[in-house]
N, C-alpha and C positions, 0 to 999 in steps of 0.2 A: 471226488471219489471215483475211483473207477472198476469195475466188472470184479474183479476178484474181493474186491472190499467192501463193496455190495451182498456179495455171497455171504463174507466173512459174516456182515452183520446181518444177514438175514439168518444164517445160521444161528448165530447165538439169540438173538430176540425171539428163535421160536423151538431153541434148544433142539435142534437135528443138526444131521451131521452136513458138512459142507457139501458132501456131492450130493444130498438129499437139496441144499438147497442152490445148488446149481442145475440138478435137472428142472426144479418147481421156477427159478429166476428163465429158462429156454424155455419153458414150454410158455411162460407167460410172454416173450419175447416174441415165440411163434404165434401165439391167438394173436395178437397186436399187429403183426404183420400179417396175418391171412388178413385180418379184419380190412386194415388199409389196402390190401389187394382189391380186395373187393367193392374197395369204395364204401364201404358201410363206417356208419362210429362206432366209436368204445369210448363208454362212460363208468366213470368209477367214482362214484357218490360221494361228493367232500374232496377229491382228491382233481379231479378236472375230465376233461373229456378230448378223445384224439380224432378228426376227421380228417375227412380228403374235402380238398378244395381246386377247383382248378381255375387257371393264370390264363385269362384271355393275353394275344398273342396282342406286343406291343411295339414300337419303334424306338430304341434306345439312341445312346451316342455312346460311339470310342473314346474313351477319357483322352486317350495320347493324342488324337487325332482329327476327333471333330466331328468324325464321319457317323453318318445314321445306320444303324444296323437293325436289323428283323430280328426281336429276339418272339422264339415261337413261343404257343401255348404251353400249357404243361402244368400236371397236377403237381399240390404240393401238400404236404400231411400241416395240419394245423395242432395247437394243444391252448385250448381253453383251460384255463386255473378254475378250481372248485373253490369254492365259499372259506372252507376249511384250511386249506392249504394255504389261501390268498392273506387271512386270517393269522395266521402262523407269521409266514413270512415277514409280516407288515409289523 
């Protein structure tokens, strides 16, 4: 599924019009990203939860080559599955 067919079915599951739910699918896109800006979670009860985590800094290897490389620190957004959703899936 992608972004316009997201819309589509958010549209019709809550009977408003498409660009009613293209503004409501950005704005929730934007809280999710401030949120992760911030470093803080977001949690959606049954559905799972988004945090920041961050990547202590490691020594890899070049596949082609062998050689050891620094790969630095650096945060990365995590998404824990809810009970619900985990449930569904399975």
């Amino acid at each position: 599924m992608n972004k316009n067919e997201l819309i589509t079915h958010i549209a019709e599951a809550s009977d408003i019009s498409k660009e009613e739910a293209s503004r409501a699918l950005d704005g929730f896109i934007s809280a999710v990203t401030d949120t992760m800006e911030k470093g803080d979670s977001l949690t959606l009860t049954g559905f799972g939860t988004f945090s920041v985590s961050e990547r202590a800094a490691r020594v890899g290897r070049n596949p082609q080559t062998g050689n050891a490389i620094n790969i630095p620190a650096k945060k990365v957004v995590k998404f824990k599955v809810g009970k619900n959703l985990a449930d569904i899936v399975m």
